[in-house]
N, CA, C and O atoms as a DFTB+ gen file, in Angstrom:
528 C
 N C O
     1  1      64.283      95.687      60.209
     2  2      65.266      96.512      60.895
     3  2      65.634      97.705      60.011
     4  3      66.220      97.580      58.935
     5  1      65.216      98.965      60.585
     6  2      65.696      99.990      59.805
     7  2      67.523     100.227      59.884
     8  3      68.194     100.110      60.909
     9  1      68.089     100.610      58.390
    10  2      69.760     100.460      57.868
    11  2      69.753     101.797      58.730
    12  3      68.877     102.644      58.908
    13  1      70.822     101.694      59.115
    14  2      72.378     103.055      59.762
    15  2      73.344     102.524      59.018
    16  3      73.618     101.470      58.444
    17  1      73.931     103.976      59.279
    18  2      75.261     104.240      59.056
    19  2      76.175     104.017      59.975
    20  3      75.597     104.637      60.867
    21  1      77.515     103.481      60.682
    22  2      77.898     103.059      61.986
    23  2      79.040     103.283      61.239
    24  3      79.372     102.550      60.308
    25  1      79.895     104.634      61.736
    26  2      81.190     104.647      61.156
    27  2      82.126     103.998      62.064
    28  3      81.726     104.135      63.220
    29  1      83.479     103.186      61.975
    30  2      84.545     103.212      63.293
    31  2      85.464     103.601      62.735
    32  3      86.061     103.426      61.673
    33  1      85.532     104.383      63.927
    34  2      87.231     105.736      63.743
    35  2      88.202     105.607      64.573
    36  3      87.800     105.429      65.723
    37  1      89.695     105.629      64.417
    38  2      90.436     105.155      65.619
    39  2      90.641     106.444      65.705
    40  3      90.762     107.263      64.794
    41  1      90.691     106.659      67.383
    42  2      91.509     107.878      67.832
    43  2      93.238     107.367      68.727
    44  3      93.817     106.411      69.243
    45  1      93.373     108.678      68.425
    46  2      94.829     108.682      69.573
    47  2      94.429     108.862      70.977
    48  3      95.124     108.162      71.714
    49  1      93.252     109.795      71.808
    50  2      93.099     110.042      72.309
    51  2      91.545     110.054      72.890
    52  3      91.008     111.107      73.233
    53  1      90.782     108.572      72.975
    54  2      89.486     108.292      73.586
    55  2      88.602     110.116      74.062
    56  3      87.639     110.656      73.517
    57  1      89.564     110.655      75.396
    58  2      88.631     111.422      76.474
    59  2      88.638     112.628      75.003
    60  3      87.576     112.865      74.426
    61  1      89.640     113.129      74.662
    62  2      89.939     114.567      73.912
    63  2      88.850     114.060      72.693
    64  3      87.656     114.355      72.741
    65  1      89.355     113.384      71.775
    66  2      87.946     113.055      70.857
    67  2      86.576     112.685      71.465
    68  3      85.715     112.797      70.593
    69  1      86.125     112.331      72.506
    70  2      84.867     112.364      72.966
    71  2      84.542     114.288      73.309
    72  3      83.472     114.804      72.986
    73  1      85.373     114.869      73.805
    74  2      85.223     116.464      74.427
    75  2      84.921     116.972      72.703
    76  3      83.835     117.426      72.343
    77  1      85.870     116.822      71.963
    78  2      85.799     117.546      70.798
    79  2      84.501     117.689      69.775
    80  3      84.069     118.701      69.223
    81  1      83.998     116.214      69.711
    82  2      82.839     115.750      69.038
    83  2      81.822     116.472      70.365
    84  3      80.883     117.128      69.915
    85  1      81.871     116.443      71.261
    86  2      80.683     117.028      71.780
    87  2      80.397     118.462      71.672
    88  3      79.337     119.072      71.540
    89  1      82.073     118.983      71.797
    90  2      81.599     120.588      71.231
    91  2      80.838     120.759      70.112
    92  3      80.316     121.867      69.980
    93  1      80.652     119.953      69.296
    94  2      79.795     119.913      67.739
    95  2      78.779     119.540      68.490
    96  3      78.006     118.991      67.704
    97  1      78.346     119.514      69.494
    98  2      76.766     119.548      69.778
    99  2      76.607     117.801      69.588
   100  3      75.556     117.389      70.078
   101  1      77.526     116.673      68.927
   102  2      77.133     115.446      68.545
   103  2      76.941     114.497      70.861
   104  3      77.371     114.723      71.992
   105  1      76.325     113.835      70.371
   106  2      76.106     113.110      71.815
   107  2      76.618     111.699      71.834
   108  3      77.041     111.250      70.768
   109  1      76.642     110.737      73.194
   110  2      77.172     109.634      73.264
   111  2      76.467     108.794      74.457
   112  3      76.186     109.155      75.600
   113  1      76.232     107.269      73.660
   114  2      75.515     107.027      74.370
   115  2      76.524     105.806      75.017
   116  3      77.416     105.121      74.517
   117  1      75.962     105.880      76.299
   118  2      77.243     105.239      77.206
   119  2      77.038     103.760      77.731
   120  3      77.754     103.089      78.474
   121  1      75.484     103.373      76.932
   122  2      75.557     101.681      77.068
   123  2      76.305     101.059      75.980
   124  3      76.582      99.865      76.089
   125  1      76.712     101.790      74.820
   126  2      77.353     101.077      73.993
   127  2      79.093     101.716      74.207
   128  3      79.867     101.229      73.383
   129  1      79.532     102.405      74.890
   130  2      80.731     102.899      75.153
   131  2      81.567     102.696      76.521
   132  3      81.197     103.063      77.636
   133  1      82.811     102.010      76.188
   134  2      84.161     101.814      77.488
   135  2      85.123     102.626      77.063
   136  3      85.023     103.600      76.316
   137  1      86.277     102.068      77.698
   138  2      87.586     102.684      78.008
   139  2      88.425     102.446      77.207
   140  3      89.584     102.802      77.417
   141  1      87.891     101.452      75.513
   142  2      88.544     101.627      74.279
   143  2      87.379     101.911      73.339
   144  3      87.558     101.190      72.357
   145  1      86.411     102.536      73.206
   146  2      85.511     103.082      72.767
   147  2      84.323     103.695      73.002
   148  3      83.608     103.369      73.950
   149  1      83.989     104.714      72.084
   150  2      82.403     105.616      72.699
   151  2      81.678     105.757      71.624
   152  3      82.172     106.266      70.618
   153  1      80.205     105.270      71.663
   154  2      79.172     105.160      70.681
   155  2      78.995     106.811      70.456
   156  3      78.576     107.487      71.395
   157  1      79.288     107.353      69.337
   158  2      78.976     108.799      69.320
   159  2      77.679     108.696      68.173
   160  3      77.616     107.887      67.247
   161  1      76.832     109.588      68.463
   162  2      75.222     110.147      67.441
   163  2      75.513     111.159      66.639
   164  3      76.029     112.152      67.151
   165  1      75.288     111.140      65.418
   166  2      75.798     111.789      64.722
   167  2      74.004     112.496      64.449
   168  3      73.760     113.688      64.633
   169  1      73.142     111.669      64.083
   170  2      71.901     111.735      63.098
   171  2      71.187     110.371      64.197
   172  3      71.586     109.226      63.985
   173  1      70.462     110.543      64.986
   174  2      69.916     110.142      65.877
   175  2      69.401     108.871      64.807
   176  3      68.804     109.115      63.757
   177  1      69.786     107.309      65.331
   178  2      68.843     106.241      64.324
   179  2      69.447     106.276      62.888
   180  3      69.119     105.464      62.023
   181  1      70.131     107.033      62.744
   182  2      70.430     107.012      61.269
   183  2      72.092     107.067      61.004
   184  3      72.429     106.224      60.173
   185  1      72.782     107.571      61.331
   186  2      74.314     108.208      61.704
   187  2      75.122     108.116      63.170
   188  3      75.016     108.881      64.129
   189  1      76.035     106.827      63.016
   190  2      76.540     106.892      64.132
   191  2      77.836     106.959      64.304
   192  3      77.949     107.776      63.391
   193  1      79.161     106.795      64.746
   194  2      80.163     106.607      64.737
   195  2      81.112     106.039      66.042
   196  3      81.434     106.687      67.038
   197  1      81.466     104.580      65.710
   198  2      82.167     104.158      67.234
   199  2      83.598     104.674      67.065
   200  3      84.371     104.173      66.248
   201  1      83.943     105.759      67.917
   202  2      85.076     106.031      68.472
   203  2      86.186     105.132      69.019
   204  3      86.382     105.172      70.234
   205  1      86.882     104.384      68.313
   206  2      87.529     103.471      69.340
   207  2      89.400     104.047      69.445
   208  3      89.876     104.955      68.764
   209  1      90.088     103.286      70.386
   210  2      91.460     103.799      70.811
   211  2      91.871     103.099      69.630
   212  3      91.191     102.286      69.005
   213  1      93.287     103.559      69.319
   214  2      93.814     102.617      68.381
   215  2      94.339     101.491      68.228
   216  3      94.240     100.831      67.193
   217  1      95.006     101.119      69.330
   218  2      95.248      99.761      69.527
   219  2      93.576      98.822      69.599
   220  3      93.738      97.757      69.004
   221  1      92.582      98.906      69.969
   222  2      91.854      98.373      69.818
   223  2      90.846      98.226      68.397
   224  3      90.041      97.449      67.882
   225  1      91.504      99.549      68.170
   226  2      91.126      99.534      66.349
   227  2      91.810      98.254      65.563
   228  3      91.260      97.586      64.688
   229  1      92.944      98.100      66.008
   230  2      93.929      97.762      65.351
   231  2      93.809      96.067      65.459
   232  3      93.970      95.290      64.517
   233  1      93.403      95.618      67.213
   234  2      92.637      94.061      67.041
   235  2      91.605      93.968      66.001
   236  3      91.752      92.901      65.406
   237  1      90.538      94.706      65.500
   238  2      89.860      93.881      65.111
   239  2      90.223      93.916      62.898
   240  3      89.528      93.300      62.090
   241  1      91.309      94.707      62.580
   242  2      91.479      94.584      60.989
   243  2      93.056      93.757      61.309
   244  3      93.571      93.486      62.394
   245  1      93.418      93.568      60.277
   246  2      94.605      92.630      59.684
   247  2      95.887      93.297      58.988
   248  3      97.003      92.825      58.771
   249  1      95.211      94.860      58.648
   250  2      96.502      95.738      58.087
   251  2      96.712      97.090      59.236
   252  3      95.938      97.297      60.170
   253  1      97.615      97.708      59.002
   254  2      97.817      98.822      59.537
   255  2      96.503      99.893      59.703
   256  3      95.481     100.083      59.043
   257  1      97.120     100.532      61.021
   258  2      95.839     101.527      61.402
   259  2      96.733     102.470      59.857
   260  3      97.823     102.282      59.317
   261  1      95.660     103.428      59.613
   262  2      96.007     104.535      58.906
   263  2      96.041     105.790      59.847
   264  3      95.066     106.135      60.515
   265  1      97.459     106.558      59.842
   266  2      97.772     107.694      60.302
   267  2      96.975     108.719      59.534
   268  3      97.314     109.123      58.422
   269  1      96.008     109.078      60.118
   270  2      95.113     110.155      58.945
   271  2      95.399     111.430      59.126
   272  3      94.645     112.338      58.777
   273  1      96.871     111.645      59.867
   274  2      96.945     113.125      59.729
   275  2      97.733     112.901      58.940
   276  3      98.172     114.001      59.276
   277  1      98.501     112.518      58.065
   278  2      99.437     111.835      57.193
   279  2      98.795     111.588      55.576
   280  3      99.248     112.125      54.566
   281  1      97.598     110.611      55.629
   282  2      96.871     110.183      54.706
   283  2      95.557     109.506      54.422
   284  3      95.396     108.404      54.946
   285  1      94.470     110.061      53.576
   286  2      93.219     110.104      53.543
   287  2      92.600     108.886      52.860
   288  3      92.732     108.693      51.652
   289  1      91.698     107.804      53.934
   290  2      91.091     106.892      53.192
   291  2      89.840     107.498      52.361
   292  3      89.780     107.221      51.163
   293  1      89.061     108.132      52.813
   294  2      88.347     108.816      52.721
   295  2      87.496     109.976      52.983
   296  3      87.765     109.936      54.184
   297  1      86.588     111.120      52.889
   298  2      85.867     112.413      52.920
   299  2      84.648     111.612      54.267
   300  3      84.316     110.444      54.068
   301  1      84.165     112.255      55.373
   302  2      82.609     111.906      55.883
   303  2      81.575     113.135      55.186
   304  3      81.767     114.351      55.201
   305  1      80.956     112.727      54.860
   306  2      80.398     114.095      54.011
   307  2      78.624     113.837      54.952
   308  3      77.825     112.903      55.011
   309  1      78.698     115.566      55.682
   310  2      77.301     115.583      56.124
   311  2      76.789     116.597      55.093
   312  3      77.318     117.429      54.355
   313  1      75.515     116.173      55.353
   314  2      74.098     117.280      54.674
   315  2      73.886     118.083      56.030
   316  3      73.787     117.449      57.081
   317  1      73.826     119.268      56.022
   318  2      73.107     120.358      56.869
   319  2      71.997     120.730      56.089
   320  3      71.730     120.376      54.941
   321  1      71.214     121.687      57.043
   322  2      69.836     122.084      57.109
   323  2      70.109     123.559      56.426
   324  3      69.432     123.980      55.488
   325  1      70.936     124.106      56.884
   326  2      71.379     125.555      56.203
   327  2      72.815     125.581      55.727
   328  3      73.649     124.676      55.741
   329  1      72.907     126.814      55.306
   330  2      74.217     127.713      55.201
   331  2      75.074     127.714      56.717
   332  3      76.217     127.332      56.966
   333  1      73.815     128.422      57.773
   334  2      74.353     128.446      58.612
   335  2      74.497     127.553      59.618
   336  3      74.649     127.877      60.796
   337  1      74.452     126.353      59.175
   338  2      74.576     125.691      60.332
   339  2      75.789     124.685      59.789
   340  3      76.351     123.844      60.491
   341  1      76.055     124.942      58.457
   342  2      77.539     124.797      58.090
   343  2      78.709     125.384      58.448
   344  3      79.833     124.911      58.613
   345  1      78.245     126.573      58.550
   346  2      78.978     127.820      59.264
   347  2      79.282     127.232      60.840
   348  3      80.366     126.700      61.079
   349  1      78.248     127.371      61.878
   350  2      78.161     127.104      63.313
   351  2      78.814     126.074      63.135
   352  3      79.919     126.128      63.675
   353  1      78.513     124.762      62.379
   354  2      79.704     123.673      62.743
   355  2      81.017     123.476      62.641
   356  3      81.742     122.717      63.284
   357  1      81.386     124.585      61.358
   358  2      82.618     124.713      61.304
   359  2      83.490     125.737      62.476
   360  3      84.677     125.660      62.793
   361  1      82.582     126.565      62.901
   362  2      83.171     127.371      64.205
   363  2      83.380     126.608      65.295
   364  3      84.324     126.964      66.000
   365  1      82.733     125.601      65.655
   366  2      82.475     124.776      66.418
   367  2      83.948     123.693      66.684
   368  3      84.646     123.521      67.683
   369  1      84.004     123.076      65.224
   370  2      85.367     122.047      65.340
   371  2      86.374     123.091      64.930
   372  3      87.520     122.642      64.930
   373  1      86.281     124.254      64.609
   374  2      87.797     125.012      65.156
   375  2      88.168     125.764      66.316
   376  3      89.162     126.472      66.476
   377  1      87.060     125.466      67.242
   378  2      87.063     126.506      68.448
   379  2      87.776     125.089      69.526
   380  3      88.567     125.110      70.469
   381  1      86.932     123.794      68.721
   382  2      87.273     122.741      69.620
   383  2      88.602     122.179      69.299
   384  3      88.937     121.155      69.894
   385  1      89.530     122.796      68.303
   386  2      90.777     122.264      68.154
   387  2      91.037     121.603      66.810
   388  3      92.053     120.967      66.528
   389  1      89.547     121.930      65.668
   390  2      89.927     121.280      64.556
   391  2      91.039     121.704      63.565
   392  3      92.180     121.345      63.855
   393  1      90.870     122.351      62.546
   394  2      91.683     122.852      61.313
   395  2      90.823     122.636      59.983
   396  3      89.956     121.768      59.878
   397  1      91.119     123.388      59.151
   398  2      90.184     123.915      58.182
   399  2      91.156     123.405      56.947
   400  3      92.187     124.044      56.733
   401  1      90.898     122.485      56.295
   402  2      91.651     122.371      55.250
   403  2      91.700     123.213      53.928
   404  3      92.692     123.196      53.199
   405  1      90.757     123.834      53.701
   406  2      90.406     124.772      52.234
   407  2      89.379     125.944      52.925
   408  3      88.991     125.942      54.093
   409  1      89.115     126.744      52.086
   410  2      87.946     127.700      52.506
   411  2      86.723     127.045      51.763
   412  3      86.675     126.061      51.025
   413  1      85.503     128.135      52.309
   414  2      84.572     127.192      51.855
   415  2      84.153     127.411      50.174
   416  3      84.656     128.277      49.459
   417  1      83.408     126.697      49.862
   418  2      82.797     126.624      48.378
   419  2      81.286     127.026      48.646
   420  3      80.526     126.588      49.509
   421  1      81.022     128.155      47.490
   422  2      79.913     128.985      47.198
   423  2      79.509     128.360      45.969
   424  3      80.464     127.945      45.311
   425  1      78.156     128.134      45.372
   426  2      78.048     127.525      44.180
   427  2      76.932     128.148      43.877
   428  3      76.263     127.993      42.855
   429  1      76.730     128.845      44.754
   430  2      74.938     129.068      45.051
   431  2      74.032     128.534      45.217
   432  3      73.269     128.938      46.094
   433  1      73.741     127.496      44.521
   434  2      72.419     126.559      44.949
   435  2      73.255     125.305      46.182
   436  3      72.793     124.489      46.980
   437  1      74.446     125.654      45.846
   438  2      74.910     124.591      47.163
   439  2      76.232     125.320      47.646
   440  3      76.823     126.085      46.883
   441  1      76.745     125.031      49.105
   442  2      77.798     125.704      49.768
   443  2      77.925     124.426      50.581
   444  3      77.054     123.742      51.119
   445  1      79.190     124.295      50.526
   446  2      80.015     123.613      51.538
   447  2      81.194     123.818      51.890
   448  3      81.887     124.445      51.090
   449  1      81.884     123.324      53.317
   450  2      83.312     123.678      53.958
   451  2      83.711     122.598      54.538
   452  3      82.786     121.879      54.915
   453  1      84.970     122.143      54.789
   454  2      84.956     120.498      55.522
   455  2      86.150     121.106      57.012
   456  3      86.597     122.252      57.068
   457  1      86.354     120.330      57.748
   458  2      87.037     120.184      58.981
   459  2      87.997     119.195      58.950
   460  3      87.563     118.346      58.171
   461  1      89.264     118.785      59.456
   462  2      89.819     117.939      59.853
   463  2      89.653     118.035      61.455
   464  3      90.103     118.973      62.113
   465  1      88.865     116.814      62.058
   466  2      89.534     116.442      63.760
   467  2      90.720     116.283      63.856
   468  3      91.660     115.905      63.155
   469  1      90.451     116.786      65.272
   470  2      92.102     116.309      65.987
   471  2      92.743     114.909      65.487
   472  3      93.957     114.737      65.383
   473  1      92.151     114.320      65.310
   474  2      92.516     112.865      64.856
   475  2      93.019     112.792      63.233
   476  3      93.692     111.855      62.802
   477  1      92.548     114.012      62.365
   478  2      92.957     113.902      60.404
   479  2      92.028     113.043      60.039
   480  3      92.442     112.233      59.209
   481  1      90.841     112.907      60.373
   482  2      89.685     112.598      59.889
   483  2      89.117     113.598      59.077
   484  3      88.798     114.691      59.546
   485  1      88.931     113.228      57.603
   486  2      88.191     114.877      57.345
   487  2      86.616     114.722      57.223
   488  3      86.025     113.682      56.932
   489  1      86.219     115.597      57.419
   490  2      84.802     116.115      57.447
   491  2      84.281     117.398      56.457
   492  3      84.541     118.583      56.668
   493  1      83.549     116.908      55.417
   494  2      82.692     117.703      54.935
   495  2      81.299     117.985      55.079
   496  3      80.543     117.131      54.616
   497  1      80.701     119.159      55.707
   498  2      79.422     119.919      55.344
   499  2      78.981     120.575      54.370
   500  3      79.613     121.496      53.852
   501  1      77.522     120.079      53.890
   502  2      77.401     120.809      52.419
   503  2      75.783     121.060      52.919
   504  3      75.029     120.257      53.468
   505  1      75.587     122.202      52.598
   506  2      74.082     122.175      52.146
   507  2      73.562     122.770      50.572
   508  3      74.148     123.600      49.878
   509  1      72.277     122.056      50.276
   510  2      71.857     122.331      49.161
   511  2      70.672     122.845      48.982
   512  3      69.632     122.363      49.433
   513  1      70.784     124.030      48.194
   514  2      69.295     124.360      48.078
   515  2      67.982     123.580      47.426
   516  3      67.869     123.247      46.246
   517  1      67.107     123.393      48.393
   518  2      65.779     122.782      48.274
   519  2      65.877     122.397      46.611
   520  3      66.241     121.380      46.021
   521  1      65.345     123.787      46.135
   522  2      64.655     124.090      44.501
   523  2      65.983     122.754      43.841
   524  3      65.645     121.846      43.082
   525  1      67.261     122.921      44.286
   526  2      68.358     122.322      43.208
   527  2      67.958     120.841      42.916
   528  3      68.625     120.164      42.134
């Protein structure tokens, strides 16, 4: 069996986080998704993330959901293909309602910028140059 990645994220809002993630071009596949969660594709086979409501987040752990517009368990950190398609994604989750926590980082052989979702999930894009 080839390994994935299978993130689960609670949202506040199932339909608005399914609309938002799709403006990023990400897709959902709807045999694994109901009306307290949606299988979202991040990296086709490789990167996935179940969207679930929060109360149903909240059956299956033993401690508190984390308010992540509040406070950060952790960074999702993607690899892009370019510069610009770090760029396009970040236009993308602020056109769809994200927020930009910092500007981006130039390093030269690598550039990255991250997003917070509607939800205070943060998201980083980085790409790196080949040669590095």
């Amino acid at each position: 069996m080839k390994k994935q990645i299978i993130l689960n994220l609670p949202v506040k809002d199932l339909g608005k986080s399914r609309a938002f993630f799709s403006a990023l071009g990400f897709s959902f596949n709807s045999r694994f998704s109901g009306e307290n969660a949606a299988f979202m594709t991040i990296v086709d086979g490789a990167i996935e993330a179940m969207l679930t409501t929060e109360p149903f987040f909240q059956s299956l752990i033993d401690k508190p959901v984390v308010n992540a517009k509040e406070a950060n368990e952790f960074v999702i950190c993607l690899s892009c293909e370019s510069r610009e398609e770090v760029d396009s994604l970040i236009a993308k989750a602020v056109a769809a309602g994200g927020r930009i926590p910092h500007p981006p980082e130039d390093h030269g052989f690598m550039y990255d910028q991250g997003f917070e979702d509607i939800d205070g999930h943060l998201w980083n894009l980085v790409w790196t140059a080949p040669e590095a």
